[in-house]
gemmi code that builds the backbone of each chain (N, CA, C; Angstrom):
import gemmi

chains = {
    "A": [
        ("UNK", (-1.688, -1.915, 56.030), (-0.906, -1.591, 57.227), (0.329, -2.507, 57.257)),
        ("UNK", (1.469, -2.101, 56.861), (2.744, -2.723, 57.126), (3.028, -2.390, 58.400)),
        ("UNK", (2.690, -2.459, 59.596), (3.494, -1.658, 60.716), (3.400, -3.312, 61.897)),
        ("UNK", (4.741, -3.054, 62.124), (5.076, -3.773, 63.340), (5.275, -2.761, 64.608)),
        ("UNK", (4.486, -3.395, 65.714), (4.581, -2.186, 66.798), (5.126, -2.840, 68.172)),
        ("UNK", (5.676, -2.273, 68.987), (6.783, -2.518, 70.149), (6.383, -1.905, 71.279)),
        ("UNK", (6.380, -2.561, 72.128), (5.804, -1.402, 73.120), (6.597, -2.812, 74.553)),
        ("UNK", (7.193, -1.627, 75.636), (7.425, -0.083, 75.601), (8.433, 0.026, 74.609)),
        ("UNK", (8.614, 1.327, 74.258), (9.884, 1.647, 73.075), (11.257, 1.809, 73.987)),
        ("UNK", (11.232, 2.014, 75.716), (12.419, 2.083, 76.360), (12.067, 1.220, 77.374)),
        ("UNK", (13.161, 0.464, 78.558), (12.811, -0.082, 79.410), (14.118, 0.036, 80.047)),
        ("UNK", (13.880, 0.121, 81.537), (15.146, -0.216, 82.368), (14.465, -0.548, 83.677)),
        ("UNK", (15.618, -2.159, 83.559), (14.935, -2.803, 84.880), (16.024, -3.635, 85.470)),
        ("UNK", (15.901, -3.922, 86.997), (16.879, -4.377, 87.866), (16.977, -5.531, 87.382)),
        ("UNK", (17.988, -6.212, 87.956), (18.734, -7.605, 88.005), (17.482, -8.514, 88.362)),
        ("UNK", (16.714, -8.517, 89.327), (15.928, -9.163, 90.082), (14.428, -9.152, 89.723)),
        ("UNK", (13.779, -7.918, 88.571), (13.079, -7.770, 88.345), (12.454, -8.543, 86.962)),
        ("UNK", (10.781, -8.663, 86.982), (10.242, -9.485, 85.938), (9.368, -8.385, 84.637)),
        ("UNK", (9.675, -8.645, 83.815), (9.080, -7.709, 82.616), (8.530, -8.556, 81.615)),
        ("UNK", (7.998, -7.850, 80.830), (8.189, -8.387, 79.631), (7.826, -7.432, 78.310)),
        ("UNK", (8.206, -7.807, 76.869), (8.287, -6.696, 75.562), (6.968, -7.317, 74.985)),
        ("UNK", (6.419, -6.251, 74.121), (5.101, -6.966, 73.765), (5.780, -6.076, 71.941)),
        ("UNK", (5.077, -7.185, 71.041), (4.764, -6.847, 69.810), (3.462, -6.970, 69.094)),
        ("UNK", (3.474, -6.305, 67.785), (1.931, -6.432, 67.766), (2.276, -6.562, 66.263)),
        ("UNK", (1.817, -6.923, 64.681), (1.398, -7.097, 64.059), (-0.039, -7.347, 63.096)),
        ("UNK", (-0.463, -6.800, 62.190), (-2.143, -6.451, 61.800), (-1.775, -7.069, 60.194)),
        ("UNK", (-0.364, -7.860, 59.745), (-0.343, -8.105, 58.455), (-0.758, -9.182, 58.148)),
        ("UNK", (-1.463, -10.232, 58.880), (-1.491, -11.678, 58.758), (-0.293, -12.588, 58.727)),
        ("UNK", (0.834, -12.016, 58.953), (2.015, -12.369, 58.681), (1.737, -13.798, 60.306)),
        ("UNK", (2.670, -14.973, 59.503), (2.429, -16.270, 60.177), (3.395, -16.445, 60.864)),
        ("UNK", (5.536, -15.723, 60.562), (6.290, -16.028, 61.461), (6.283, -14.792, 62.041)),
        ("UNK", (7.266, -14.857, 63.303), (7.369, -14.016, 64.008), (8.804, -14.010, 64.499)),
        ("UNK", (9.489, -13.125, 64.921), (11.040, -13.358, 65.760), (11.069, -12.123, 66.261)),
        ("UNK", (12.102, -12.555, 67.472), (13.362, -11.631, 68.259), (14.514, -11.485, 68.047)),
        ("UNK", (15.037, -10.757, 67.639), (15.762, -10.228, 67.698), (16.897, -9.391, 68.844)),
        ("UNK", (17.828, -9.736, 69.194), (19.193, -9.033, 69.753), (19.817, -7.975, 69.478)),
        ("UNK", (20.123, -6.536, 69.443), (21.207, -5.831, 69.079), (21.610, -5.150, 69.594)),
        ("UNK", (22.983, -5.417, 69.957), (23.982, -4.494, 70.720), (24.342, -3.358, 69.963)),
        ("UNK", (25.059, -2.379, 70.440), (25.623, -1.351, 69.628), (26.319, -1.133, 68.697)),
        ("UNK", (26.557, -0.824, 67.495), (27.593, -0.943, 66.398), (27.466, -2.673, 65.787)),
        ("UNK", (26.454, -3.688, 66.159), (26.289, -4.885, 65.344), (24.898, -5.179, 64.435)),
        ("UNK", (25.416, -5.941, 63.893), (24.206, -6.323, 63.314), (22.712, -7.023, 64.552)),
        ("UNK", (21.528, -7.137, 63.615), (20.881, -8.232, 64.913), (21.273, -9.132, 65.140)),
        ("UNK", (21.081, -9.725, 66.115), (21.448, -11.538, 66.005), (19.902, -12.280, 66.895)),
        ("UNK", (19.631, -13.432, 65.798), (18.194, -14.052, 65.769), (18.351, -14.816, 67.481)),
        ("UNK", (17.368, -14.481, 67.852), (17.240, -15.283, 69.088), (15.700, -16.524, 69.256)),
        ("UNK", (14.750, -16.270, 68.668), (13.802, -16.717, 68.559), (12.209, -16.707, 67.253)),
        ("UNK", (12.196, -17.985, 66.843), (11.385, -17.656, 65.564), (10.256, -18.550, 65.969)),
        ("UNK", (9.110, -17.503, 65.885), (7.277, -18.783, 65.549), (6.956, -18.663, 64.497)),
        ("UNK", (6.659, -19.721, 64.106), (5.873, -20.361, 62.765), (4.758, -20.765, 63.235)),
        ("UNK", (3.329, -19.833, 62.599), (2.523, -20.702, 62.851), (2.341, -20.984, 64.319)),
        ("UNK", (2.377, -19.423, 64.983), (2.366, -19.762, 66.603), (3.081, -20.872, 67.196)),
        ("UNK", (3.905, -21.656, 66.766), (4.457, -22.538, 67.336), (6.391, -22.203, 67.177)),
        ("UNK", (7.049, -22.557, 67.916), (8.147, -21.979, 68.679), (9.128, -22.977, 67.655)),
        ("UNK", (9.842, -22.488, 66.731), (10.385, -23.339, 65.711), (12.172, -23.055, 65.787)),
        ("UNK", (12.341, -22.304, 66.368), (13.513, -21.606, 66.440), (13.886, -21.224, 67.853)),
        ("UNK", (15.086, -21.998, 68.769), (15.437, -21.397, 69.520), (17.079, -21.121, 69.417)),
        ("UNK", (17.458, -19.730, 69.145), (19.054, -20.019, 68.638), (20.328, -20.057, 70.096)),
        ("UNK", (20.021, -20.986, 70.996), (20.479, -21.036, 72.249), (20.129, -19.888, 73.075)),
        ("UNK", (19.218, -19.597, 73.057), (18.812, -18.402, 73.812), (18.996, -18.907, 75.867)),
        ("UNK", (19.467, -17.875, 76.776), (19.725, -18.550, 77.946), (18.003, -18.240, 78.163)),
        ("UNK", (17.948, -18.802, 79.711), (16.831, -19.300, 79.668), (15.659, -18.362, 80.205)),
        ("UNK", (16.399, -17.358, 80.790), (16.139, -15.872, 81.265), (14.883, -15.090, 80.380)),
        ("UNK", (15.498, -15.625, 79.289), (14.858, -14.654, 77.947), (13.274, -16.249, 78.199)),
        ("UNK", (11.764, -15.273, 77.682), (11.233, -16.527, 77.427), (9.741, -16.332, 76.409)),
        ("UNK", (9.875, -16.570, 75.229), (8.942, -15.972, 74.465), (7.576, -16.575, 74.499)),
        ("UNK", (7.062, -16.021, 73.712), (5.361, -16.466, 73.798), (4.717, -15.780, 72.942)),
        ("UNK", (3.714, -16.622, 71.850), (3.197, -16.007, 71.127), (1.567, -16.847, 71.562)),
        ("UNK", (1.060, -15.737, 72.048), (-0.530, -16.115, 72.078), (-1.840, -16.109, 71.060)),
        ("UNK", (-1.023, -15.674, 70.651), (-1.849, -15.528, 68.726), (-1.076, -15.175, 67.290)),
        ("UNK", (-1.768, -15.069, 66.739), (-0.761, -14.749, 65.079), (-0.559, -13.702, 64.764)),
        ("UNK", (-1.037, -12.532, 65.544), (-0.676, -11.371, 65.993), (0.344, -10.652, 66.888)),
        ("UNK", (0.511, -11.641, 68.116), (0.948, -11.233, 68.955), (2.207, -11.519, 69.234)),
        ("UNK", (3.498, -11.453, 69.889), (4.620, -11.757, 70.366), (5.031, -11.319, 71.423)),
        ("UNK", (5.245, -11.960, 72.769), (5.953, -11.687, 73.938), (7.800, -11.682, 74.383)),
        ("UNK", (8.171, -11.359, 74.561), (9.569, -11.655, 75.638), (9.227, -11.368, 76.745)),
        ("UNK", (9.168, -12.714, 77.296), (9.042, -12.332, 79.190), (10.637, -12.054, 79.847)),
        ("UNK", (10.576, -11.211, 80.727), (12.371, -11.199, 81.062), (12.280, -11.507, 82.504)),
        ("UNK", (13.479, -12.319, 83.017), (13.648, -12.094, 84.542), (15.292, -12.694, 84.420)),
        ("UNK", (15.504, -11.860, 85.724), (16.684, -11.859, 86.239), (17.689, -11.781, 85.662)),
        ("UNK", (17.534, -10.808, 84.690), (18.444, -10.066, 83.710), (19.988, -9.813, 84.169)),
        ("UNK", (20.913, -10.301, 83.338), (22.341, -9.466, 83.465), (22.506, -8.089, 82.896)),
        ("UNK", (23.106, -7.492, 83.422), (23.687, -5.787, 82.686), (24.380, -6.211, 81.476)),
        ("UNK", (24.625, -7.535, 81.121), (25.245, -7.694, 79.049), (24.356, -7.616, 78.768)),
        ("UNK", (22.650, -8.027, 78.749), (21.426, -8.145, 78.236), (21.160, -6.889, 77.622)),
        ("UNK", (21.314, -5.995, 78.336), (21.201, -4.631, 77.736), (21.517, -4.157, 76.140)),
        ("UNK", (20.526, -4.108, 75.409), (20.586, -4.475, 74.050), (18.798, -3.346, 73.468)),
        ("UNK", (19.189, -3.359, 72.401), (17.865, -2.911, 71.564), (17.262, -4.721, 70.521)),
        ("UNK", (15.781, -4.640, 71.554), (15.084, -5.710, 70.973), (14.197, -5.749, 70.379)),
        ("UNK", (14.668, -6.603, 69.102), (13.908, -5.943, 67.849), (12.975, -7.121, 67.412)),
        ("UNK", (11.646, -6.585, 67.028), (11.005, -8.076, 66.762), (10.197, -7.887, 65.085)),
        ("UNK", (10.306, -9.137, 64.568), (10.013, -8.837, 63.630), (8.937, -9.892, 62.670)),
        ("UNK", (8.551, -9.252, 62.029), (7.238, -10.532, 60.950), (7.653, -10.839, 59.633)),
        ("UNK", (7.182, -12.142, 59.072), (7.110, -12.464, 57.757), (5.893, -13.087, 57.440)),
        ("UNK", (5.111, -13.054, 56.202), (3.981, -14.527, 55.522), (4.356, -15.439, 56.354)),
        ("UNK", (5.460, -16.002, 56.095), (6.118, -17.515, 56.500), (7.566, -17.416, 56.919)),
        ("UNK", (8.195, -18.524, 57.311), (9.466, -18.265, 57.736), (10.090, -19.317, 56.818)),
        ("UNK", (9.695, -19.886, 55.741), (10.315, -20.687, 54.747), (9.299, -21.065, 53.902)),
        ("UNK", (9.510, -20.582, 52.542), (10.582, -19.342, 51.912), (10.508, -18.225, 52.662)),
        ("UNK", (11.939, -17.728, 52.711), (11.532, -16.477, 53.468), (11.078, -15.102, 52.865)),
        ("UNK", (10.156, -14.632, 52.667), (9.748, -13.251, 52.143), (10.438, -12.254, 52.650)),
        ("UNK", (9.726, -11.077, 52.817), (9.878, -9.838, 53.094), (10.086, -9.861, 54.374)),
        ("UNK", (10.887, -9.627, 55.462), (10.624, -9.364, 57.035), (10.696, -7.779, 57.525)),
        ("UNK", (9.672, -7.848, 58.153), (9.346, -6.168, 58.457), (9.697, -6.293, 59.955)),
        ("UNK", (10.645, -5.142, 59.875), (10.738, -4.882, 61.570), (10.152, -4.045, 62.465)),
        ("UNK", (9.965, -3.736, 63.726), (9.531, -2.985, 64.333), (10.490, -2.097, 64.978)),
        ("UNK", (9.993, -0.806, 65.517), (11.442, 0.356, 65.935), (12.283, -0.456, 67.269)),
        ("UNK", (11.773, -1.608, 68.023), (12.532, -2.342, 68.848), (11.981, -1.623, 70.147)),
        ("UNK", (12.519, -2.594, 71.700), (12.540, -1.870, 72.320), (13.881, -1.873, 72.941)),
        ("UNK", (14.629, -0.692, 73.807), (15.678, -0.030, 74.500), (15.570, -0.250, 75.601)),
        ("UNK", (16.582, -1.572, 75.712), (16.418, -2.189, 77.228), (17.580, -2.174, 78.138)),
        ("UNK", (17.603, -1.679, 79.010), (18.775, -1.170, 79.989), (18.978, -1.836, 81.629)),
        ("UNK", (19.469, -2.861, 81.520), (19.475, -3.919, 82.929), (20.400, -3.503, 83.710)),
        ("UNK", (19.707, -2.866, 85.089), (21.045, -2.276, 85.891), (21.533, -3.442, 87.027)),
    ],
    "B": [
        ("UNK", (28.974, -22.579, 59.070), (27.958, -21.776, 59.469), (28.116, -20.779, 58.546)),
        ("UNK", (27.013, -19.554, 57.970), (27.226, -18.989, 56.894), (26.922, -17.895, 57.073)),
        ("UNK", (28.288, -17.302, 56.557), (28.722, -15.485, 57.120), (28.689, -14.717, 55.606)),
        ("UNK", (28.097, -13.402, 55.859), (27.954, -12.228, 54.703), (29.034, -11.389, 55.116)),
        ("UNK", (29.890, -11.312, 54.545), (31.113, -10.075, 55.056), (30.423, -8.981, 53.870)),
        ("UNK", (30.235, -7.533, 54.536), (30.397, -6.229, 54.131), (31.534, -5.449, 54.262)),
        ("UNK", (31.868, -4.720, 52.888), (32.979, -4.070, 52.951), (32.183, -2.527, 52.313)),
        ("UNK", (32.526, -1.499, 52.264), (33.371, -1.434, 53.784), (32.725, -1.156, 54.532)),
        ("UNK", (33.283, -0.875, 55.749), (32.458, -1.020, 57.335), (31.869, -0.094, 57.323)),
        ("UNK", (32.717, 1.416, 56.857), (32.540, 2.931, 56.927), (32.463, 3.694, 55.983)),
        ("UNK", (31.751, 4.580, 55.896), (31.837, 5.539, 54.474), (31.436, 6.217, 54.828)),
        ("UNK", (32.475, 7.757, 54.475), (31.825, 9.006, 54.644), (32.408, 10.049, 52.960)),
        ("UNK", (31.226, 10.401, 52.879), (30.862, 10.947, 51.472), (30.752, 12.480, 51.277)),
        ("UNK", (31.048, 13.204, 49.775), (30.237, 14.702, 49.959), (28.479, 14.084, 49.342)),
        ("UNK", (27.553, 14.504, 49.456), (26.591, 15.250, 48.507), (27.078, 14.780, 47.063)),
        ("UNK", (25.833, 14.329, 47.057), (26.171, 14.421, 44.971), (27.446, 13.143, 45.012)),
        ("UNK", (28.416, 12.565, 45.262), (28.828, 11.577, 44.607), (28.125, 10.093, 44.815)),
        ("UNK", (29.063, 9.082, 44.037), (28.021, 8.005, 43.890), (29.314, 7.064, 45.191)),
        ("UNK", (28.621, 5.772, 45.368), (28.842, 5.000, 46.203), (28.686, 2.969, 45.945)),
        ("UNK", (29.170, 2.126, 45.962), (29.290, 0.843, 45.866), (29.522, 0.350, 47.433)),
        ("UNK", (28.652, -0.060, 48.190), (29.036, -1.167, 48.946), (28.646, -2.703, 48.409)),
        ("UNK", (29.517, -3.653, 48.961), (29.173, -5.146, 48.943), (29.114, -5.876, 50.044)),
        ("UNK", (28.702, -6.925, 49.425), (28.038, -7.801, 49.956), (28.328, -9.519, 50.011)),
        ("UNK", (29.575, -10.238, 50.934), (30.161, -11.094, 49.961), (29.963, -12.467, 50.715)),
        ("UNK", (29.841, -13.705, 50.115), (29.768, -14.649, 51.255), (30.422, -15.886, 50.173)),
        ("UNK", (30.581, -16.884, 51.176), (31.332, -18.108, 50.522), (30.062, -19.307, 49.938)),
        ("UNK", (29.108, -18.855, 50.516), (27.526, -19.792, 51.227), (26.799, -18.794, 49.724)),
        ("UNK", (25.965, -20.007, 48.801), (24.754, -19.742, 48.114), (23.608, -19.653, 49.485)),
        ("UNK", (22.800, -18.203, 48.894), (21.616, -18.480, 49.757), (20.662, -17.885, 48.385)),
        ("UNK", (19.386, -18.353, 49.079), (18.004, -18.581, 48.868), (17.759, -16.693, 48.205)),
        ("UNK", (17.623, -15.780, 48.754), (17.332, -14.880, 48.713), (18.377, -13.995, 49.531)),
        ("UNK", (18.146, -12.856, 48.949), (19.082, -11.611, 49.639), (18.540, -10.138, 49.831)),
        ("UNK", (18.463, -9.684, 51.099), (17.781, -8.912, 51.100), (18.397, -7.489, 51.485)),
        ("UNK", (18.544, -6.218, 51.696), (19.126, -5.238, 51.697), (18.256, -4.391, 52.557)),
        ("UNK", (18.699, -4.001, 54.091), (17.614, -3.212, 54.690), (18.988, -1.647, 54.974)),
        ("UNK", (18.318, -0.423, 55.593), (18.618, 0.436, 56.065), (18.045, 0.989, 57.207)),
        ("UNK", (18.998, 0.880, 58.159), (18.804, 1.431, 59.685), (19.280, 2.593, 60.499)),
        ("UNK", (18.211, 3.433, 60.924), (18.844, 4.720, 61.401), (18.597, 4.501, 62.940)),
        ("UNK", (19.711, 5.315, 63.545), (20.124, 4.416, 65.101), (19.193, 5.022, 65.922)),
        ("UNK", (18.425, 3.838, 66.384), (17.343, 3.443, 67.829), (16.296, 2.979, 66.967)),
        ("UNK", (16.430, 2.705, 65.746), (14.815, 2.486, 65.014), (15.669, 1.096, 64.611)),
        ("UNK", (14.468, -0.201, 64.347), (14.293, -1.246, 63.542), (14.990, -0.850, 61.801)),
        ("UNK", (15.796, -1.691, 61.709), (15.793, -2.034, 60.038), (14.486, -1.870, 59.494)),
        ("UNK", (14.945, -1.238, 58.210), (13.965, -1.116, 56.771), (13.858, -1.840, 55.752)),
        ("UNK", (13.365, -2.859, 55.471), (13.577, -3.123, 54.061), (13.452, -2.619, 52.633)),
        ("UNK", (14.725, -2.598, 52.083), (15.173, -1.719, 50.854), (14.816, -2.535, 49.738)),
        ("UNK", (15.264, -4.000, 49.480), (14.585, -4.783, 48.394), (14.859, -6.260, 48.584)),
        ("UNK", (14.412, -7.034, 48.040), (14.883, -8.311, 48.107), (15.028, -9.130, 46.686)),
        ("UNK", (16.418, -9.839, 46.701), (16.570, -10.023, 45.568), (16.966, -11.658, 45.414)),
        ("UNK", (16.569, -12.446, 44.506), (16.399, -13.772, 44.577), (16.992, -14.363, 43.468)),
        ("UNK", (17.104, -14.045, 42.390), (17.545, -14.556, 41.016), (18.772, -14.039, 40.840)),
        ("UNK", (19.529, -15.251, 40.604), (21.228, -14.912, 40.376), (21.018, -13.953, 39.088)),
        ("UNK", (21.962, -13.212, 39.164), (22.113, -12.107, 38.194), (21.004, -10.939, 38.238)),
        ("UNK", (20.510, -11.027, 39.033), (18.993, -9.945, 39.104), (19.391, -8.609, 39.561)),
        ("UNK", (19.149, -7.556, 38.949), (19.450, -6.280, 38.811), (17.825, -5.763, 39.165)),
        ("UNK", (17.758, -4.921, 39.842), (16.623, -3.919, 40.633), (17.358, -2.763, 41.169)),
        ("UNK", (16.673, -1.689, 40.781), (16.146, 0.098, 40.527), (15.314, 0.219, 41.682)),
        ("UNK", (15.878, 1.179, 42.750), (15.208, 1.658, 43.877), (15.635, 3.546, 43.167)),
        ("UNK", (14.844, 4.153, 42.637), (14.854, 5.398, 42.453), (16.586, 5.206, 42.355)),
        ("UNK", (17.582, 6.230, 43.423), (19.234, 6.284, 42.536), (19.694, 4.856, 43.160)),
        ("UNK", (18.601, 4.055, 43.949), (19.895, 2.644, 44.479), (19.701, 1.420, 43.450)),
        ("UNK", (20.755, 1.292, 43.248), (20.904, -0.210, 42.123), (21.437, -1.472, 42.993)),
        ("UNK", (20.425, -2.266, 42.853), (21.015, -3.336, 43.796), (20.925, -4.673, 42.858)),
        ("UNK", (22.286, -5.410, 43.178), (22.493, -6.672, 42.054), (22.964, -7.965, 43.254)),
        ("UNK", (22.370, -8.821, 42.350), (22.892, -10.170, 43.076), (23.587, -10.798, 41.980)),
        ("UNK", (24.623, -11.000, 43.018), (25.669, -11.923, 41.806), (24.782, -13.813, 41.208)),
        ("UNK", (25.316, -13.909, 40.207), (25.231, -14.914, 39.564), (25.080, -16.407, 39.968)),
        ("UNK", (26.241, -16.159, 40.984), (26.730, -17.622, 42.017), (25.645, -17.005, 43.200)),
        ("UNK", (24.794, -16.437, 43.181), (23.568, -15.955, 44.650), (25.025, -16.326, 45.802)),
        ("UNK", (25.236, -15.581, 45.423), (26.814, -15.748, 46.730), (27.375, -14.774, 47.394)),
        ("UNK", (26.742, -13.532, 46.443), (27.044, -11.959, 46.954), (26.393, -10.902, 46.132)),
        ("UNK", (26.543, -9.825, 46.704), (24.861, -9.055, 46.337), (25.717, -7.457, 46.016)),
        ("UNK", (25.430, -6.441, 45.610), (26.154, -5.050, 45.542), (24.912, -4.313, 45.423)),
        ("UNK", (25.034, -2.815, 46.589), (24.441, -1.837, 46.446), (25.113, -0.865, 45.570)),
        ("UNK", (24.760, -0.107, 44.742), (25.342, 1.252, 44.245), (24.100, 2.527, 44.447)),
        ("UNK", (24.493, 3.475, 44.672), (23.664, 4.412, 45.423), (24.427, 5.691, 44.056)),
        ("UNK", (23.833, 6.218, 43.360), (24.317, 7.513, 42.629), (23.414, 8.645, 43.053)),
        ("UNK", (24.601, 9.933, 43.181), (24.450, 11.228, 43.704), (23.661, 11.106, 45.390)),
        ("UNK", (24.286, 10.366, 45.827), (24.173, 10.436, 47.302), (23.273, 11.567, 47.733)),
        ("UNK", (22.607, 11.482, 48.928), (22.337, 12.515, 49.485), (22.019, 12.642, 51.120)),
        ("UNK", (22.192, 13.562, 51.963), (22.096, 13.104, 53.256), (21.028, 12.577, 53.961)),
        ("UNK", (19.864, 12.530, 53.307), (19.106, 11.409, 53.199), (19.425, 10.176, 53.731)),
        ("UNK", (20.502, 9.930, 52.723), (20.664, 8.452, 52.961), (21.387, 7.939, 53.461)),
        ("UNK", (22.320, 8.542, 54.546), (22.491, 8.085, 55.682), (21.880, 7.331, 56.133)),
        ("UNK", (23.118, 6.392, 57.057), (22.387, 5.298, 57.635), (23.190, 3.912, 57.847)),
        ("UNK", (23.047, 2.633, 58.283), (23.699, 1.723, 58.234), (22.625, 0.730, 57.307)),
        ("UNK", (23.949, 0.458, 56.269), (22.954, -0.349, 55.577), (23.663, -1.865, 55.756)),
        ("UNK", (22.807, -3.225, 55.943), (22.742, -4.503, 56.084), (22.076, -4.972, 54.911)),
        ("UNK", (23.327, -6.120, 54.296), (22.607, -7.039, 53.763), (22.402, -8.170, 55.200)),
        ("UNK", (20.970, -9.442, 54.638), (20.962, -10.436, 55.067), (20.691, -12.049, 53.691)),
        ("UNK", (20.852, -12.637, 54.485), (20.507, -13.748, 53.527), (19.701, -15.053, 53.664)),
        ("UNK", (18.931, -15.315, 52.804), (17.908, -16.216, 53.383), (18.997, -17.811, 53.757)),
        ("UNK", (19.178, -18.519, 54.441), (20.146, -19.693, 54.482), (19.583, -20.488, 55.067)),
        ("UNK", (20.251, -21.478, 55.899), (19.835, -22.713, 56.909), (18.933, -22.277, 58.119)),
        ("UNK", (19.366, -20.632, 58.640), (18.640, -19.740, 59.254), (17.652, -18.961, 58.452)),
        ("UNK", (16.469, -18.493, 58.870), (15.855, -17.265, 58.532), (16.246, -16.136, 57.675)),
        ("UNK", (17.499, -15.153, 58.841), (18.109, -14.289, 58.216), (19.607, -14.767, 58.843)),
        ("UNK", (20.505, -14.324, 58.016), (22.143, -14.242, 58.342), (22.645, -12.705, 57.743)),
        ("UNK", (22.482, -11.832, 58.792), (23.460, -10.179, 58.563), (24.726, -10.171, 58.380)),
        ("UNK", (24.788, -9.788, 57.723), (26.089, -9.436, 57.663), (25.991, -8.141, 58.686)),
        ("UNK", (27.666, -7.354, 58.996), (27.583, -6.477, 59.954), (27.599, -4.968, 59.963)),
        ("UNK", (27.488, -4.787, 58.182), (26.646, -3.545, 57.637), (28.009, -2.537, 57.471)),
        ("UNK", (27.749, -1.799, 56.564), (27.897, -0.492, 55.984), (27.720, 0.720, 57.061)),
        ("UNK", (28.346, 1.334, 57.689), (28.078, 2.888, 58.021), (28.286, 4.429, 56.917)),
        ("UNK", (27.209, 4.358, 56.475), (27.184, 5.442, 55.506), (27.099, 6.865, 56.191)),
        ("UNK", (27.632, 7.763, 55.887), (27.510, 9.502, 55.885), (28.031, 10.060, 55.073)),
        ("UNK", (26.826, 11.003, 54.900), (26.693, 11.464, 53.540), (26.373, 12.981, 54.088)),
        ("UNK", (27.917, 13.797, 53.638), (28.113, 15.430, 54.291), (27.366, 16.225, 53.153)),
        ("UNK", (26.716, 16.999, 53.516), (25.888, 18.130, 52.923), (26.900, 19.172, 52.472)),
    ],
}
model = gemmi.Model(1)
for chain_id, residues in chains.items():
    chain = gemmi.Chain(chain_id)
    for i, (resn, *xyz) in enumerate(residues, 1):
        res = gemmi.Residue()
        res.name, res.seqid = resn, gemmi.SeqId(i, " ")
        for name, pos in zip(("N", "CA", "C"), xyz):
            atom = gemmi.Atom()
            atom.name, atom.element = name, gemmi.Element(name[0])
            atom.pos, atom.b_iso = gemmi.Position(*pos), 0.0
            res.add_atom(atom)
        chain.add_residue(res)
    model.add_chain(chain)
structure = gemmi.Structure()
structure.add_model(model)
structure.setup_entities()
């Protein structure tokens, strides 16, 4: 099973409101990240676990707030979102995060902050 | 800080011809990897390539890493609309991954 899974696959939520993106992984894979992407760009890395532990924060504001509760799992909790946030968030796995292998992504989720 | 420039941004093709995008940076990295993304879905990974001078065969995609691991080239022969898509290199560096900001391929039937 190569599959990274995302759930929900769409989301739209107020300024004021609390959410959060869930990922799932079944590869044994040890890092984990988030991912950013606006329209017409590439991703841009926002957060990496190694080894369940939080090794990577690439200035992320503070809004955004991840969590990995197992070596499976990956959270983004959201609150009090701006309408720039609005982005497709993509999360993704590797073995390890150095050397870096193969990183498999998931279809993201479609997040729309009104 | 270490940037992958892709050229070109855009490409639109018939059926049946062949195609070269690159892949270019000033920065040696570790590994280089080549994904393809069709819009609202996650990147794919297409191959990953690690050894300067390393040449790898994806069925018609030929993908090479230069010598100096400094820049990488897809070639794609007899296109097909298939393979549409935006294709990204990234590179293994001081970060994880570093994208470059990809290829828009279309490929007219």
């Amino acid at each position: 099973d190569t599959e990274v899974t995302q759930t929900p696959k769409h989301l739209v939520m107020g300024m004021t409101n609390k959410k959060s993106l869930k990922c799932e992984q079944h590869m044994g894979h040890r890092a984990m990240y988030w991912y950013k992407q606006k329209a017409k760009k590439p991703p841009e890395l926002m957060f990496v676990y190694s080894y369940e532990k939080l090794s990577i924060n690439e200035s992320v504001p503070s809004r955004f707030s991840p969590e990995c509760p197992n070596s499976s799992l990956l959270n983004l909790h959201l609150h009090a979102l701006q309408p720039e946030d609005s982005a497709l968030y993509l999360c993704a796995s590797s073995q390890v995060a150095k050397p870096l292998y193969e990183q498999y992504f998931g279809p993201g989720t479609r997040l729309t902050v009104t | 800080t270490q940037l992958l420039e892709q050229s070109p941004q855009f490409l639109s093709i018939q059926e049946g011809e062949n195609l070269t995008v690159y892949c270019n940076s000033s920065s040696v990295f570790s590994s280089l990897q080549w994904y393809r993304q069709e819009p609202g879905e996650g990147p794919v990974l297409l191959v990953t390539v690690v050894t300067g001078g390393e040449v790898k065969k994806l069925k018609r995609l030929t993908f090479q890493f230069g010598d100096a691991r400094k820049d990488s080239s897809l070639h794609i022969t007899a296109a097909q609309p298939g393979d549409t898509g935006l294709y990204l290199c990234a590179g293994e560096g001081n970060t994880p991954l570093v994208f470059g900001k990809g290829t828009r391929l279309s490929v007219i039937a």
